[in-house]
VOGU-3710 file (C-alpha; in Angstrom, 3 decimals, decimal comma):
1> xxxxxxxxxx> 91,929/103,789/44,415  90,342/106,150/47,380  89,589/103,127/49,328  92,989/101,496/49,178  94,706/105,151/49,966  92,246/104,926/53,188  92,930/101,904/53,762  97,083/102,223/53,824  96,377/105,612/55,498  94,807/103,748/58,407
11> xxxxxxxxxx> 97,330/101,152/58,614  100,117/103,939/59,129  97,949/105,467/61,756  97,237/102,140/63,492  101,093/101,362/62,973  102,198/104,564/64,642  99,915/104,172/67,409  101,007/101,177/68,308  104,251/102,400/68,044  103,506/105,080/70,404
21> xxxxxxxxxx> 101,450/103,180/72,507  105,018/100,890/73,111  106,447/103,683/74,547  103,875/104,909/76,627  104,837/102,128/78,852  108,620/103,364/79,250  107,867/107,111/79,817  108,529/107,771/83,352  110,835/107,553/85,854  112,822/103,950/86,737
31> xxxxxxxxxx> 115,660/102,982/89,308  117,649/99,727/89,607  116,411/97,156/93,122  118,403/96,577/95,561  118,988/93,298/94,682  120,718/94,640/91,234  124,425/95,284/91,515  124,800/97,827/88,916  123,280/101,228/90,213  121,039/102,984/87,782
41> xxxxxxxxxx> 118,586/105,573/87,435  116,272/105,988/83,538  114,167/108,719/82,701  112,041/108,008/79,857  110,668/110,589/77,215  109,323/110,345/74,468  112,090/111,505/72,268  114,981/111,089/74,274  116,211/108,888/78,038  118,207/110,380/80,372
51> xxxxxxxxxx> 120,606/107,607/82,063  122,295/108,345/85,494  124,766/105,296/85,605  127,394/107,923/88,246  129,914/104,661/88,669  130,909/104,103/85,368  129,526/106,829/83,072  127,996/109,272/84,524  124,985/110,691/83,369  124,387/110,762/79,345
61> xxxxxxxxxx> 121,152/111,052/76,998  119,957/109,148/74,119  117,332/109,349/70,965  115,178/105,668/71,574  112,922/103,403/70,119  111,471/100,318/70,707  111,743/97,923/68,009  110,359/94,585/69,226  111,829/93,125/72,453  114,820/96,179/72,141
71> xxxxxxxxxx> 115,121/99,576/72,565  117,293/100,610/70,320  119,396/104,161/71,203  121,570/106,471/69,655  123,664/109,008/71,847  122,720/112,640/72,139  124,590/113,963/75,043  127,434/111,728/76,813  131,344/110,942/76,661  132,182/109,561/73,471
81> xxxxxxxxxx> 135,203/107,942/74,829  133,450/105,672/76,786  130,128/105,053/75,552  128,780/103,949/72,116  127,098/106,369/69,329  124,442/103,284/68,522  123,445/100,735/71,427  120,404/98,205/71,582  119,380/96,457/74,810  116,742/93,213/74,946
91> xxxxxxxxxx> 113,937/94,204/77,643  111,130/92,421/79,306  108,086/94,319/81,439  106,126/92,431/83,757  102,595/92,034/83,558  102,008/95,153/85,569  104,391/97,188/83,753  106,149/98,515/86,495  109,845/95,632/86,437  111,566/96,309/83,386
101> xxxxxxxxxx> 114,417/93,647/83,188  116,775/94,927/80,420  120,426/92,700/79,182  122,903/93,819/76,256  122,480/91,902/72,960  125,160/89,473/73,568  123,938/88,568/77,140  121,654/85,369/78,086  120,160/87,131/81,732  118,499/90,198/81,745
111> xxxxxxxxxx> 120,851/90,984/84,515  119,528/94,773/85,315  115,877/95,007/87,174  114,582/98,483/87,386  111,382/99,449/89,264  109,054/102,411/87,828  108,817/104,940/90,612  106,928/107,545/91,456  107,980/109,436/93,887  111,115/110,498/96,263
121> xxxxxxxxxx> 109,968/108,029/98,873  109,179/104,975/96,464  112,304/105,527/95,167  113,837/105,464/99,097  111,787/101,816/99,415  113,280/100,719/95,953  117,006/101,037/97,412  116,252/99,339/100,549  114,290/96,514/99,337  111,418/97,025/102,011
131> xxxxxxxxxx> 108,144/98,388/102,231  107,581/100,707/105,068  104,652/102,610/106,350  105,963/105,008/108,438  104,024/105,883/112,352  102,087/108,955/112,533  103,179/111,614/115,198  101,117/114,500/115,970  104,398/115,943/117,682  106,351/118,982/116,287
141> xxxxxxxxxx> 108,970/117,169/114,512  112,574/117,946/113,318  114,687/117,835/110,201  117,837/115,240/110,468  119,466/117,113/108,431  122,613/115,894/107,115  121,694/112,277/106,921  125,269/111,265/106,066  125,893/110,426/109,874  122,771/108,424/110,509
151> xxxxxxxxxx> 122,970/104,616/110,676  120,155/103,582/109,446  117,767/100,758/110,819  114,353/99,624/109,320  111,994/97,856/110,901  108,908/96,110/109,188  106,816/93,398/108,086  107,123/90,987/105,396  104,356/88,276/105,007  103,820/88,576/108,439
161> xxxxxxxxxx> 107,117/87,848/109,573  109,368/91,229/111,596  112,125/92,547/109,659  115,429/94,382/111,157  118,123/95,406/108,291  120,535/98,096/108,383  122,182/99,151/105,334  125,282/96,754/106,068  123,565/93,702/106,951  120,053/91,638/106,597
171> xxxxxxxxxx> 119,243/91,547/110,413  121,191/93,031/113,800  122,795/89,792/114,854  126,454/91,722/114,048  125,113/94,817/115,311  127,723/95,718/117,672  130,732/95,364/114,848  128,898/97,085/112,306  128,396/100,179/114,891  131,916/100,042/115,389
181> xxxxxxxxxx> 132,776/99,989/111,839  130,395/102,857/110,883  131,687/105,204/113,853  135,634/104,416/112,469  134,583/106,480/109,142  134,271/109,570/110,841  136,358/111,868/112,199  136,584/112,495/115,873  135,170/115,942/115,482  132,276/114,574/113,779
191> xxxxxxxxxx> 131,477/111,633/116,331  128,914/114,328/118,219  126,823/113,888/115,416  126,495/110,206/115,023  122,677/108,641/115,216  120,929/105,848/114,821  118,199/106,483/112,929  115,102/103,914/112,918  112,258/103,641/110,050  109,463/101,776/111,697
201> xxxxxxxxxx> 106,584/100,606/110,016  103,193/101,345/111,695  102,417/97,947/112,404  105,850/97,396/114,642  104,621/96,523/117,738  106,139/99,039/120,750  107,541/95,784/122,439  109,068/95,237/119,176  110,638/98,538/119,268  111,746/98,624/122,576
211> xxxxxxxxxx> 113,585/95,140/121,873  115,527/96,454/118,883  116,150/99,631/120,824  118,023/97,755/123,702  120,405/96,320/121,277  121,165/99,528/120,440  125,028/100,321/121,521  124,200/103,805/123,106  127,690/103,644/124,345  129,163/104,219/121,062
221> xxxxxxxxxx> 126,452/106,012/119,174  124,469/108,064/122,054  121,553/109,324/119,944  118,490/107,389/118,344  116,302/109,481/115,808  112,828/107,801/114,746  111,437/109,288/111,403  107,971/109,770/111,250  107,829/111,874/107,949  110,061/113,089/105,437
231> xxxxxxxxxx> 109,855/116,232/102,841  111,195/115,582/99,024  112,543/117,732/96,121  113,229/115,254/93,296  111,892/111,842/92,590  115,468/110,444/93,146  117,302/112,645/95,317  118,080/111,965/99,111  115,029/112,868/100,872  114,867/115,415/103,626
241> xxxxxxx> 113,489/113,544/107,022  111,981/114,313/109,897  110,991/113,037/112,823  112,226/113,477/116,916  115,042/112,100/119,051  114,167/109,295/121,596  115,022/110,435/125,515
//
């Protein structure tokens, strides 16, 4: 009689840690690619997830458990006119753990891909779809501060091959409309404060630089900040750069 008590006392322990052990995987911090049209931020814990979906529902917070291939979730905190009291999702990880593909019940694609991040700056790479390695500077640097009128241009490597995407278009072939475009959603009091603001990889070659810099309409937008380092408050929040104007 002991011996089957231990014996169904060590499968509920086993049970539960395996249990737990699922979740381990989840807890953390995840954000939608930028190849994902459906903007989403997850925190995982390990009694409840916090969901920032701001487009559609704003930010709500379930109970969870995995159950299989679904996490199954039950509303704590949210607008009941919108969302559901119960919901279950299918999910897949990756190998590595760090893509979690997740699709409602009735769906055949896992059409949402969220990465795992870290940090503030991981979470910056995650939206643009790039890795980049910013270039040291041992020059006092400044704070962009409101980032809202920077027009944003990375520059970096993938596989070897040089990439240049702003956050309108793949490459600068339609640079010129695009600068046009961007300086028409500001007022004219504003215009002063226009920049284009580059994010160079390290290994950018300067005549690389200096060839995306004279397709630069300086005409338009007069002022060119390069970023060289950045300071962050919250893994997702829009992260404070810095860096120095080009003369």
């Amino acid at each position: 009689m002991k011996k089957t008590i231990l014996l169904i006392t060590s499968l509920a322990i086993c049970l539960s840690c395996k249990m737990e052990n699922g979740k381990s995987d989840f807890i953390g911090n995840w954000s939608s690619t930028s190849g994902t049209n459906v903007e989403i931020d997850i925190s995982f814990f390990k009694d409840s997830m916090v969901i920032d979906n701001s487009l559609m529902y704003g930010t709500y917070s379930n109970k969870w458990k995995v159950k299989g291939s679904k996490i199954e979730q039950t509303l704590l905190r949210g607008d009941t006119t919108v969302l559901k009291n119960e919901n279950t999702v299918d999910f897949k990880l990756n190998l590595t753990k760090d893509t979690l593909s997740i699709k409602s019940e009735n769906d055949s694609v896992f059409y949402i891909k969220l990465r795992k991040i870290k940090n503030g700056y991981e979470y910056f790479e995650n939206k643009i779809g790039l890795k980049i390695e910013l270039k040291d500077s041992n020059d006092q640097l400044t704070s962009i501060e409101e980032n809202e009128f920077g027009f944003n241009i990375y520059l970096t490597l993938e596989d070897g091959k040089f990439i240049s995407k702003t956050v309108y278009s793949k490459n600068l072939s339609n640079l010129k409309i695009q600068t046009i475009k961007f300086k028409e959603e500001f007022h004219e009091s504003e215009e002063k404060q226009l920049k284009y603001v580059l994010f160079i990889d390290k290994k950018i070659s300067k005549k690389q630089i200096e060839s995306v810099k004279s397709k630069l309409l300086t005409d338009i937008i007069n002022k060119v900040f390069i970023v060289y380092s950045y300071k962050e408050s919250d893994w997702n929040e829009e992260l404070n750069w810095l860096g120095k104007f080009n003369n």
